[in-house]
Kinemage of the C-alpha trace (Angstrom):
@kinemage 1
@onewidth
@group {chain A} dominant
@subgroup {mainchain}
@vectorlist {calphas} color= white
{ca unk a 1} P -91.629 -73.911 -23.540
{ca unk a 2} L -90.662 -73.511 -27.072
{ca unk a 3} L -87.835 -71.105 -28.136
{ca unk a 4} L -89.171 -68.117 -30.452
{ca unk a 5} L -86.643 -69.091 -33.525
{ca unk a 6} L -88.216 -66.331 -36.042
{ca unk a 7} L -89.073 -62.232 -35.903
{ca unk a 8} L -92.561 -61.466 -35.057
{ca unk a 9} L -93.976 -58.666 -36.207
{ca unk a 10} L -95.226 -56.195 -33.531
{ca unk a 11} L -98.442 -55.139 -35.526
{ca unk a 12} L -98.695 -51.233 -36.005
{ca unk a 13} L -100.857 -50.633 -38.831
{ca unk a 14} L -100.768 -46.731 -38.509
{ca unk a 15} L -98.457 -44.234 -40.302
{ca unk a 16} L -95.190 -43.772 -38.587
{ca unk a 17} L -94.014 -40.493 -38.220
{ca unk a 18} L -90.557 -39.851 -38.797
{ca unk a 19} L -88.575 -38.245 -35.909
{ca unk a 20} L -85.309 -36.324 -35.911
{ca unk a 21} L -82.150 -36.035 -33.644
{ca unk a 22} L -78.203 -35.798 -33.503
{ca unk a 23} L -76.214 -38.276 -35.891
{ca unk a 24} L -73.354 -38.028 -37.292
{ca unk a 25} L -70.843 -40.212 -39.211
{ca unk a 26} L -66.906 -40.149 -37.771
{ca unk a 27} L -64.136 -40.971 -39.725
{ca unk a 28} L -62.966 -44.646 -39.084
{ca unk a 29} L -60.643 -45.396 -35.865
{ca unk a 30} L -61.171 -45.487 -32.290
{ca unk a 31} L -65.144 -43.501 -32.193
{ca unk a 32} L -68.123 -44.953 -33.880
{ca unk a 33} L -68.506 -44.378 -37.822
{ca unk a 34} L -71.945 -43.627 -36.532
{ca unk a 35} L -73.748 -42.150 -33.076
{ca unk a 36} L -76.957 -40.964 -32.902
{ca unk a 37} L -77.159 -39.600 -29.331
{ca unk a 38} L -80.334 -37.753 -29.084
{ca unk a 39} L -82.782 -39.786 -27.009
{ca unk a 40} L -86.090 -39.982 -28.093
{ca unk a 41} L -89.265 -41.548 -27.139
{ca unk a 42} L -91.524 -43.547 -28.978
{ca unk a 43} L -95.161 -44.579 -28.872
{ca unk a 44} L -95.081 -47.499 -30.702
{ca unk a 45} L -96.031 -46.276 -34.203
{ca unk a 46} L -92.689 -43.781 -34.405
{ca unk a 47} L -89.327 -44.444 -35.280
{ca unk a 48} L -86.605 -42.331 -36.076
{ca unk a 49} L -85.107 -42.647 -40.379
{ca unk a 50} L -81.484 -42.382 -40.442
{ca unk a 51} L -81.088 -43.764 -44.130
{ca unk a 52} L -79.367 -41.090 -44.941
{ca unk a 53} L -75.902 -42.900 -43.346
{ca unk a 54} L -77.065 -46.435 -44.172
{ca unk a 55} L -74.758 -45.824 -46.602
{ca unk a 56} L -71.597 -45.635 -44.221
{ca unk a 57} L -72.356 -48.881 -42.543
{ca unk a 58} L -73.098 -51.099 -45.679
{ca unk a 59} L -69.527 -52.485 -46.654
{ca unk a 60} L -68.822 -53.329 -42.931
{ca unk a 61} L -68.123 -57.321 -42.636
{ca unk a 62} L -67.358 -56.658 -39.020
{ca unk a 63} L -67.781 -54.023 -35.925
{ca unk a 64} L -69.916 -53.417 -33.167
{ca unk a 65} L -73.597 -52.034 -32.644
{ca unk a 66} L -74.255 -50.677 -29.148
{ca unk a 67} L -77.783 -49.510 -28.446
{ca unk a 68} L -78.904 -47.635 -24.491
{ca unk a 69} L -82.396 -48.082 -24.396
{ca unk a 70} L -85.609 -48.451 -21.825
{ca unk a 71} L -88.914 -49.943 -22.449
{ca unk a 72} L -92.165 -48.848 -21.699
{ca unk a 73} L -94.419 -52.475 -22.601
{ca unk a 74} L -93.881 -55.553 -23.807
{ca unk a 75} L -94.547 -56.121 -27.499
{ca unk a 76} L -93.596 -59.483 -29.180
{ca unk a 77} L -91.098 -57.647 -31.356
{ca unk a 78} L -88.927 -54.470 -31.109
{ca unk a 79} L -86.700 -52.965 -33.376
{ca unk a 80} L -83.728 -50.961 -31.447
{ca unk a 81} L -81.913 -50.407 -34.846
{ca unk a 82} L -82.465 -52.024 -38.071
{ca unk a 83} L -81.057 -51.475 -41.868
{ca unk a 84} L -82.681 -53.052 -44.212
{ca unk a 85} L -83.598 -52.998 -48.424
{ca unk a 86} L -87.148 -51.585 -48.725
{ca unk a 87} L -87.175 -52.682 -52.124
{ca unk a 88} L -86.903 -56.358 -51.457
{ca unk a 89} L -88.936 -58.492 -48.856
{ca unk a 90} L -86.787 -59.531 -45.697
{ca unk a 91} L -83.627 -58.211 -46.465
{ca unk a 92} L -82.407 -56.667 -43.241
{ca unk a 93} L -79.644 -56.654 -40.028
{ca unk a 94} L -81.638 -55.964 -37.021
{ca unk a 95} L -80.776 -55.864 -33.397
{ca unk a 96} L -84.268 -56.012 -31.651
{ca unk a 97} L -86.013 -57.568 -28.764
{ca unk a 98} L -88.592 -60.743 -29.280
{ca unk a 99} L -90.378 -60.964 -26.507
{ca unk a 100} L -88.389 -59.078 -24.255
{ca unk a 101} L -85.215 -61.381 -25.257
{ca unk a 102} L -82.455 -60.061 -26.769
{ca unk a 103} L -82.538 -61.326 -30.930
{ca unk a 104} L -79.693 -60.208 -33.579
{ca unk a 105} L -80.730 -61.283 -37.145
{ca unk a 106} L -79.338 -60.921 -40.696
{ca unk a 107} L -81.354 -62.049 -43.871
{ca unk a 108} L -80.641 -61.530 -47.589
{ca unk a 109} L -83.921 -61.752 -49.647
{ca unk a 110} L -85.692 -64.052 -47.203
{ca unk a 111} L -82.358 -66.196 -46.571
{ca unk a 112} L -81.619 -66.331 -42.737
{ca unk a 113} L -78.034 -65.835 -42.332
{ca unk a 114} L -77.772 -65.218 -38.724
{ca unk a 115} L -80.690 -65.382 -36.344
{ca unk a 116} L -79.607 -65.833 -32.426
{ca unk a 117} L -81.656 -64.651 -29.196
{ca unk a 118} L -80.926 -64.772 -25.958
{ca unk a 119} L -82.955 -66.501 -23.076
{ca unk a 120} L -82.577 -63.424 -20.705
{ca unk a 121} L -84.630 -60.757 -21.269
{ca unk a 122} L -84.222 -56.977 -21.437
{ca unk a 123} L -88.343 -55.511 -21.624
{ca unk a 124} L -88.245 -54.671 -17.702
{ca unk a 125} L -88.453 -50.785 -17.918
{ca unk a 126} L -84.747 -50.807 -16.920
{ca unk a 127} L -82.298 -48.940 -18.431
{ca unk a 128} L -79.626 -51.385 -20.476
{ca unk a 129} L -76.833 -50.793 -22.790
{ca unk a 130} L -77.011 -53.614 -25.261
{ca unk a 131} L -74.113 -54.610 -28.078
{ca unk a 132} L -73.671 -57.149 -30.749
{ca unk a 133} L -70.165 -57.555 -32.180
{ca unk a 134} L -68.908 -59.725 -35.157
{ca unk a 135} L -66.171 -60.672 -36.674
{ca unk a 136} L -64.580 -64.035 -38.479
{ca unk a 137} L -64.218 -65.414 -34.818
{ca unk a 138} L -68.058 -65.515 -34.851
{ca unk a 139} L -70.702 -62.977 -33.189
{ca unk a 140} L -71.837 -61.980 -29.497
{ca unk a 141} L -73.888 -60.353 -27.388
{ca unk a 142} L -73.457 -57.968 -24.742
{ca unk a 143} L -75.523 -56.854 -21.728
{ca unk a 144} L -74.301 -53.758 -19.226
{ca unk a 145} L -71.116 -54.380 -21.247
{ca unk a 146} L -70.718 -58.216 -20.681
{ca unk a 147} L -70.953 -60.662 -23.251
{ca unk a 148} L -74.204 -62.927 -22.420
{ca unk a 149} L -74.233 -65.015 -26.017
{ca unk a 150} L -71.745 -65.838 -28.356
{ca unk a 151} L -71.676 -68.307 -31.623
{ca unk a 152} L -69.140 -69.387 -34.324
{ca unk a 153} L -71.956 -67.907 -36.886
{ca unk a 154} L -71.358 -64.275 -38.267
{ca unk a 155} L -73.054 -62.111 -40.603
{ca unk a 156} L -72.933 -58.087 -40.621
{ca unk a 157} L -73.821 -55.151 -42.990
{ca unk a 158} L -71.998 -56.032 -46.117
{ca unk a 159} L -74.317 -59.244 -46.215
{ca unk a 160} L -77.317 -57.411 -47.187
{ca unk a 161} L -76.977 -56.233 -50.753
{ca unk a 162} L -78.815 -52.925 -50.651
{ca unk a 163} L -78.891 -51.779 -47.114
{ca unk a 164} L -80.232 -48.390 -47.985
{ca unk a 165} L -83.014 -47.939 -45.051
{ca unk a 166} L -81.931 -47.255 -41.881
{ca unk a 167} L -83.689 -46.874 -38.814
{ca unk a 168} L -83.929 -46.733 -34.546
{ca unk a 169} L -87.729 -48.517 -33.834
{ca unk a 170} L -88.561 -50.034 -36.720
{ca unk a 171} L -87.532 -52.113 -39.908
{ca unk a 172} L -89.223 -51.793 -43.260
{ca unk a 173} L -89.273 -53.880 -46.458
{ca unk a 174} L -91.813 -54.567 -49.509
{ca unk a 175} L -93.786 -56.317 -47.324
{ca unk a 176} L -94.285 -53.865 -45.027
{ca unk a 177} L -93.377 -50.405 -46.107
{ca unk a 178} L -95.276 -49.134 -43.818
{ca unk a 179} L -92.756 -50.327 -41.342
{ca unk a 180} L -93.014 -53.204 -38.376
{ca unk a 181} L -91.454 -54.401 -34.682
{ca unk a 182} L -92.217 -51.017 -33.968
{ca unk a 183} L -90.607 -49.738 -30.505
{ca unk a 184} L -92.550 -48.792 -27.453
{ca unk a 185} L -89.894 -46.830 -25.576
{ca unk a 186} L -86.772 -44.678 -24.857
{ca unk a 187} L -84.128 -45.228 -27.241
{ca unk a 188} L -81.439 -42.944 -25.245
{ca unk a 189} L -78.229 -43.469 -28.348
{ca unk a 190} L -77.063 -45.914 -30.826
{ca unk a 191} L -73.603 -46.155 -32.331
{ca unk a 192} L -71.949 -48.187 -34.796
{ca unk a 193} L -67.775 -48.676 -34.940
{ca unk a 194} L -66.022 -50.157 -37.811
{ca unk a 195} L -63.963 -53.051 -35.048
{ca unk a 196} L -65.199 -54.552 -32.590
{ca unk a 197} L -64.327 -53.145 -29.283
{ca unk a 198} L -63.129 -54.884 -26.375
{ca unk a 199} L -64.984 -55.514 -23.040
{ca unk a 200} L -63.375 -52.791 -21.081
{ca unk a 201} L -64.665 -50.411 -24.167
{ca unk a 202} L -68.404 -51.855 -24.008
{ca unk a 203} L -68.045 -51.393 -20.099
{ca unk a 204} L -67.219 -47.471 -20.633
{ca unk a 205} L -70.150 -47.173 -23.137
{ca unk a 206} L -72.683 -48.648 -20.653
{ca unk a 207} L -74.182 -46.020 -17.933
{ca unk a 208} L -75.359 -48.430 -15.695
{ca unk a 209} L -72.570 -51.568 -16.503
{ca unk a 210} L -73.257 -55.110 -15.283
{ca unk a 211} L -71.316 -57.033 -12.610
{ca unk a 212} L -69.280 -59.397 -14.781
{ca unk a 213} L -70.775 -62.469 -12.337
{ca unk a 214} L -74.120 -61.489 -13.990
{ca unk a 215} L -72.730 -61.200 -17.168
{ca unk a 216} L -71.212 -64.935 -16.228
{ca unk a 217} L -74.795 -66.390 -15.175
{ca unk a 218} L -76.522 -64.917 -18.223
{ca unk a 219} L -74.018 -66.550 -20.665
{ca unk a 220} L -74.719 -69.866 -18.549
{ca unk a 221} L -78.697 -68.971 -18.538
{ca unk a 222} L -78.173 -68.823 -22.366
{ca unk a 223} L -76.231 -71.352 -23.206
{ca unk a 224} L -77.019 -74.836 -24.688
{ca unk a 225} L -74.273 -76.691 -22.654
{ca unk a 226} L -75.501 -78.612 -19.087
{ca unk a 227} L -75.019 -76.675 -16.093
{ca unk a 228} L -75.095 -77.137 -11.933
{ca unk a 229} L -76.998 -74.588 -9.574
{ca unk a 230} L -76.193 -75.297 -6.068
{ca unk a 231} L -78.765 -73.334 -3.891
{ca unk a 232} L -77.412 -73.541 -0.586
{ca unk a 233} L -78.637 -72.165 3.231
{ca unk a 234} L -80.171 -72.947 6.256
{ca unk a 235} L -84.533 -73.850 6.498
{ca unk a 236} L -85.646 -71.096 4.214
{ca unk a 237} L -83.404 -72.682 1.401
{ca unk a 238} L -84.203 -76.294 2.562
{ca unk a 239} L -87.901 -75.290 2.256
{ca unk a 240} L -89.477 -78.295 4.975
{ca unk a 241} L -92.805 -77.893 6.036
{ca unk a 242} L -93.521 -74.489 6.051
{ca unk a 243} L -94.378 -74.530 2.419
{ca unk a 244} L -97.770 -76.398 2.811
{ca unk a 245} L -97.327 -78.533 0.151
{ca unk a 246} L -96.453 -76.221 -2.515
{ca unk a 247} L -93.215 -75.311 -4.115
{ca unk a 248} L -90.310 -74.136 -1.896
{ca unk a 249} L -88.163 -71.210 -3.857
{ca unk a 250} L -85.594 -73.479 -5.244
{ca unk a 251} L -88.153 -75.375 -6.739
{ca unk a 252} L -89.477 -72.850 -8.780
{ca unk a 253} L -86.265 -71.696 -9.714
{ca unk a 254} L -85.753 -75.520 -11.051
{ca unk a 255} L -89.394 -75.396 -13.062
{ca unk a 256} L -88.028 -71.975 -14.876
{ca unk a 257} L -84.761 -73.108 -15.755
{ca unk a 258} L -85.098 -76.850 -16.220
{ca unk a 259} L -88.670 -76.866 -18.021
{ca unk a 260} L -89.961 -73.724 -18.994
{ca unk a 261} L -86.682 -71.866 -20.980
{ca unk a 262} L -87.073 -75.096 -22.825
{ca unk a 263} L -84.779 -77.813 -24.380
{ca unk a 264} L -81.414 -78.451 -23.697
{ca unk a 265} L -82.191 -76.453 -20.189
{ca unk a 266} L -83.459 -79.579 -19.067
{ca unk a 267} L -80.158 -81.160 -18.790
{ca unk a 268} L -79.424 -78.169 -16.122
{ca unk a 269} L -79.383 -79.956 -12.669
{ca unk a 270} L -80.510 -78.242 -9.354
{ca unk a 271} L -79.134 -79.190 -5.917
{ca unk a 272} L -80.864 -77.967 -2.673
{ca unk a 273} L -78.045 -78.321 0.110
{ca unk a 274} L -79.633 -76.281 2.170
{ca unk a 275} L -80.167 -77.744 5.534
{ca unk a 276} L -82.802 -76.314 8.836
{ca unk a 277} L -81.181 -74.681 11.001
{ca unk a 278} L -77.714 -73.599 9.953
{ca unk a 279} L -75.937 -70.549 10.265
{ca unk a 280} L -72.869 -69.336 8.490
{ca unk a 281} L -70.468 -70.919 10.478
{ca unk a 282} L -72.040 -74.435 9.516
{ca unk a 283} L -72.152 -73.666 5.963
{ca unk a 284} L -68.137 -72.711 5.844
{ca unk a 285} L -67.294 -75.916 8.094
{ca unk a 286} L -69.175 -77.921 5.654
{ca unk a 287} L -68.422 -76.257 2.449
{ca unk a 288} L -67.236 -79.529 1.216
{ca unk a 289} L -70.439 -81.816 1.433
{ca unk a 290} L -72.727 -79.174 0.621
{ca unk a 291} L -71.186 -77.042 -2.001
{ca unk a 292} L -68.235 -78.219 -3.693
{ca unk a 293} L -69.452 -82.147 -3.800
{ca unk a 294} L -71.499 -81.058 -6.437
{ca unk a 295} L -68.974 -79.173 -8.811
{ca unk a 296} L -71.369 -76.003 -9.409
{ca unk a 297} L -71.346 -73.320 -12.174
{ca unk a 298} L -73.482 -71.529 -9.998
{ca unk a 299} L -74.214 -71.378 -6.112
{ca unk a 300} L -76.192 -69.449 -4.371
{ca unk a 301} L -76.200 -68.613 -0.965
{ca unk a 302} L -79.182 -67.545 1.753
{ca unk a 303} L -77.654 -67.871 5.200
{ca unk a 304} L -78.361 -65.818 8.669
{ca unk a 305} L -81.843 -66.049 10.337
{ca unk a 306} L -80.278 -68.283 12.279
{ca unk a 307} L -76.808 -66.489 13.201
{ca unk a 308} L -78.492 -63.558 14.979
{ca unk a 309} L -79.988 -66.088 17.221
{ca unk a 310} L -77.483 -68.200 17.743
{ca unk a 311} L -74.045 -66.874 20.273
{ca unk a 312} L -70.901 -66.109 18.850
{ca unk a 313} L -72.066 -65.308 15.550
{ca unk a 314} L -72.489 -61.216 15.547
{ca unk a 315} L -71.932 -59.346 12.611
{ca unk a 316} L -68.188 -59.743 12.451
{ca unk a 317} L -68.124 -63.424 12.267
{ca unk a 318} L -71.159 -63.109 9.891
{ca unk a 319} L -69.248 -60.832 7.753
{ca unk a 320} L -66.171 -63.108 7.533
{ca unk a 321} L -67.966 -66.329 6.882
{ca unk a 322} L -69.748 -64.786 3.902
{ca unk a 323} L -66.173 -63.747 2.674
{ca unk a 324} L -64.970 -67.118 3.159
{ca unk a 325} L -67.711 -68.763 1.193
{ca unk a 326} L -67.474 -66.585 -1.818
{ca unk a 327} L -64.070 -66.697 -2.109
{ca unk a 328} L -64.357 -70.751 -1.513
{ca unk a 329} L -66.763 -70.560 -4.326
{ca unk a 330} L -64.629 -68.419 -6.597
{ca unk a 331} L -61.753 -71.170 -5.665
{ca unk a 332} L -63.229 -74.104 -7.048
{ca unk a 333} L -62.684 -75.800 -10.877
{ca unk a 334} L -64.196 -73.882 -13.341
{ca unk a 335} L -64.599 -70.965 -10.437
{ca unk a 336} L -68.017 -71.177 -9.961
{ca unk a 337} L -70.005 -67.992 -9.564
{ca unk a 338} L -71.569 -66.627 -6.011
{ca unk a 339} L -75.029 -65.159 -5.417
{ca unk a 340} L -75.633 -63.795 -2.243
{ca unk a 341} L -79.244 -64.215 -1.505
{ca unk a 342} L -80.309 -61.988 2.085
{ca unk a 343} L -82.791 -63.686 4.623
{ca unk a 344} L -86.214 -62.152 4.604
{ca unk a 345} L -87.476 -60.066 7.199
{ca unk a 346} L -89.559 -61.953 10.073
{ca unk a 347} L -92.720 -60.599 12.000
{ca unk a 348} L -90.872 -58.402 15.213
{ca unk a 349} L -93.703 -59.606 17.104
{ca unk a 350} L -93.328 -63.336 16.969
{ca unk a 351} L -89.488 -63.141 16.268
{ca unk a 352} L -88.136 -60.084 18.486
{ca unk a 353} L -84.939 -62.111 18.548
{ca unk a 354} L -84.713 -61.524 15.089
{ca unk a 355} L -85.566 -58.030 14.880
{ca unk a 356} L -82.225 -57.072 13.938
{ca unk a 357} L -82.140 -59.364 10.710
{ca unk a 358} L -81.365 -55.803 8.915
{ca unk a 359} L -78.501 -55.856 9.856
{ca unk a 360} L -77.423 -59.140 8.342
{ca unk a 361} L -78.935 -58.295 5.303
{ca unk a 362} L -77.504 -55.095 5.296
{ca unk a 363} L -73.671 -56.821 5.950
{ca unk a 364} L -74.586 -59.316 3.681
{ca unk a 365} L -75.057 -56.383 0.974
{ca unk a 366} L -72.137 -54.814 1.864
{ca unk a 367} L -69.768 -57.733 1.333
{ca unk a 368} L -71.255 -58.335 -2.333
{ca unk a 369} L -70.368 -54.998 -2.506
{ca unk a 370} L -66.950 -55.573 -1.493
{ca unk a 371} L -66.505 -59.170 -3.517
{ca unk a 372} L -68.320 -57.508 -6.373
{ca unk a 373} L -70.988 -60.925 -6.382
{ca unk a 374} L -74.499 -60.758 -7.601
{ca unk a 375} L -76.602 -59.498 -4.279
{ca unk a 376} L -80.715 -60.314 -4.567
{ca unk a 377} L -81.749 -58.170 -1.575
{ca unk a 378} L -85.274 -60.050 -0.143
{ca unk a 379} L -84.997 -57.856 2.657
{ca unk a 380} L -85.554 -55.060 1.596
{ca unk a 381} L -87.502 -56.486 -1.755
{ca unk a 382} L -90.132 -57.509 0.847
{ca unk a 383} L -90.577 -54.199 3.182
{ca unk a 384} L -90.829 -52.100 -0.097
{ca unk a 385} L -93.613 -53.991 -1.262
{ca unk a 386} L -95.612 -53.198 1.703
{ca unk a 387} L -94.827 -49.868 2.210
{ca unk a 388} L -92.037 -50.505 4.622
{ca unk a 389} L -93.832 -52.817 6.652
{ca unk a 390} L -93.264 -56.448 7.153
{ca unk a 391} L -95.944 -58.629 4.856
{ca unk a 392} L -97.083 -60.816 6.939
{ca unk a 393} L -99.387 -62.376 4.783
{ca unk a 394} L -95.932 -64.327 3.271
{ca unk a 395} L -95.068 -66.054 6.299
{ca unk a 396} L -96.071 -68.710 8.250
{ca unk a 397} L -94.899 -69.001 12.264
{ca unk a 398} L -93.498 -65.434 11.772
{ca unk a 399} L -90.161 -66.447 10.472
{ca unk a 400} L -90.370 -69.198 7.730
{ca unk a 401} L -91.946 -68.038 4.040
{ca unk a 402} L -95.109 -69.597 3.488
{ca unk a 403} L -96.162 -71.044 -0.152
{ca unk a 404} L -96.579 -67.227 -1.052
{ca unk a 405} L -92.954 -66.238 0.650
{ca unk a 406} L -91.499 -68.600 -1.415
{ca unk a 407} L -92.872 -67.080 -4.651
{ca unk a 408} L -92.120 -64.107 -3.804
{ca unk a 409} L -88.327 -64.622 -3.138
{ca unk a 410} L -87.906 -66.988 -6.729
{ca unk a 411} L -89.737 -64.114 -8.278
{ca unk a 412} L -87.259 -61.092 -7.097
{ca unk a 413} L -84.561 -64.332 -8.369
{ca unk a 414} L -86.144 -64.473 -11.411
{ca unk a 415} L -86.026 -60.723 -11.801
{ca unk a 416} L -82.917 -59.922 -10.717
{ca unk a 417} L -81.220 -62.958 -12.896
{ca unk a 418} L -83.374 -61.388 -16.079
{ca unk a 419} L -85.240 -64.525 -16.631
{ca unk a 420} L -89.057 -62.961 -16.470
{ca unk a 421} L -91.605 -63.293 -18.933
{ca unk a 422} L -94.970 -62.389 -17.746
{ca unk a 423} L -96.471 -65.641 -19.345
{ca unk a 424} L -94.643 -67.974 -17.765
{ca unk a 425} L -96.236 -70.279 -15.365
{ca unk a 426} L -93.857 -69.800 -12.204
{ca unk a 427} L -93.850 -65.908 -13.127
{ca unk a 428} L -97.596 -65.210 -13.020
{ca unk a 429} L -98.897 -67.830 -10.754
{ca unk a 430} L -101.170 -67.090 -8.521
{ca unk a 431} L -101.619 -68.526 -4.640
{ca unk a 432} L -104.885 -68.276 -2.896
């Protein structure tokens, strides 16, 4: 799949109405030289006009843009805050989101100084605090206040000569001064300082911040240099017969990442060490030949269906072997990042050995928690999705995921690692 490389426009042809709210300039230091902290909602065809301060923010070569905003549908292009020259055609700075990716561009009179985009993607109906800072180091972008891009390029407001339109969801120019990459959404603030502020600043401005191993596996997700996932477990993980023929999770994962974010991704590798029948204690005796043989940036880990059937492996031992590994993870080169990945429930019928499995995914919750690692919580993913019940539909003896299970758990991956885009082949495929 082809990287977008250019804006799209998102196509309103109506008359956008102009809507008000708080902002205010400050006078240059620590707070923003501008905040506009009114939320407001718009339909797509709305935007709110704050050229009246565009002209604040057009001699700054450097600083920081930090946007809180939530999505409502997923247009090719939208503009979280753009200022731009109306007079001229594609003169503009604009942070915005191209197909649900995160895209910061500058252009001077249809010159592309800066155009950069993200791989992950932000159009989930989520709330996210997103920030672009730049300075003569270079530019990068921030999600949940940790950076997720970065380049050596940099452009900012002083590069466009006449930034005298300003505007949350939408940019104009004499092409279209009507507007375009109209937002469908909440816009809750956006601010603008004068420096560019450090991550423990960008963590303070974000209501809902990001685990900094998220922030760690987006940067990887969206950069251009090779990387190693190491997907690592017991059956579930090693994905033998159960799958019918079709993809086991991993494998997915490996056609998103490898084909479809496109070129260089393809020089990612995936290794699936996971191995039937293991249990915890397995996995942290052979941490060597399973995990750290394969010098990972990434590994994650789906252990326990098998501990709460197996003796001597309650929920104490569980609890410290899932310690161990992440920290064993953490203590390799490069220290890798850990992704705790919980078993999913089985049918209480077939399995009433294994009606407990809460438990374990509960514990294995609770010590992400505690390590502050990613958690993607199948458990709970797959009883919520069927009203509380367990779906039996995605299994197939009543413990192992069928073809279906295993979509189901690389889709709540996919999700959770902000990698969705409803046109994908792995996201929207469909198993009879």
């Amino acid at each position: 799949m082809r990287r977008r490389s250019m804006l799209f426009a998102a196509g309103a042809a109506a008359l956008s109405t102009q809507l008000g709210g708080r902002a205010f300039a400050a006078a240059s230091g620590s707070g923003p030289v501008l905040d506009h902290d009114t939320p407001v909602d718009l339909d797509g065809s709305e935007y709110v006009d704050l050229s009246n301060r565009a002209g604040v923010l057009a001699p700054l070569t450097a600083g920081t843009i930090v946007v809180t905003f939530r999505t409502t549908s997923h247009n090719q292009a939208m503009t979280l805050i753009s200022a731009s020259d109306p007079t001229a055609p594609s003169s503009n700075i604009t942070l915005n989101l191209s197909g649900g990716a995160l895209q910061f561009s500058v252009r001077e009179k249809g010159a592309v100084l800066i155009n950069v985009m993200t791989r992950t993607r932000y159009d989930d109906g989520l709330r996210h605090t997103v920030a672009v800072t730049v300075d003569a180091s270079g530019t990068k972008l921030h999600a949940g206040g940790r950076v997720v891009f970065e380049t050596a390029q940099h452009s900012f407001f002083a590069n466009v000569s006449k930034p005298t339109a300003l505007a949350l969801g939408r940019n104009t120019d004499s092409d279209h001064p009507g507007g375009e990459w109209f937002c469908t959404g909440t816009i809750e603030r956006a601010a603008v300082w004068d420096r560019v502020l450090s991550e423990t600043e960008l963590v303070a401005q974000s209501p809902r911040p990001d685990l900094a191993d998220l922030g760690r596996i987006s940067t990887i997700l969206n950069s251009n240099t090779p990387a190693t996932w190491v997907v690592t477990g017991d059956s579930i993980t090693h994905g033998a017969l159960h799958t019918n023929g079709w993809r086991s999770y991993p494998e997915h994962w490996m056609e998103r990442v490898r084909w479809e974010l496109g070129k260089p991704k393809n020089r990612d590798f995936m290794v699936d060490s996971g191995v039937s029948g293991a249990t915890s204690a397995e996995l942290v005796a052979q941490f060597g030949e399973r995990v750290t043989a394969f010098s990972p940036q990434v590994v994650s880990i789906m252990i326990g269906t098998n501990d709460i059937a197996t003796s001597g492996l309650g929920l104490d031992a569980y609890r410290a072997n899932l310690v161990s590994l992440v920290r064993s993870v953490r203590a390799l080169p490069g220290s890798p990042v850990p992704v705790l990945q919980s078993p999913n429930p089985v049918d209480p019928a077939k399995r009433p050995g294994r009606v407990n499995l809460s438990q374990y995914a509960q514990v294995m919750g609770e010590v992400a928690a505690q390590q502050n690692a990613v958690f993607i919580d199948h458990y709970n993913d797959w009883l919520t999705g069927n009203g509380g019940q367990v779906p039996l539909s995605l299994l197939s003896d009543g413990l192992h995921p069928n073809e279906r299970g295993h979509h189901r758990i690389v889709l709540k991956m996919i999700k959770d690692l902000r990698i969705f885009e409803a046109s994908s082949a792995v996201c929207s495929l469909s198993i009879p």
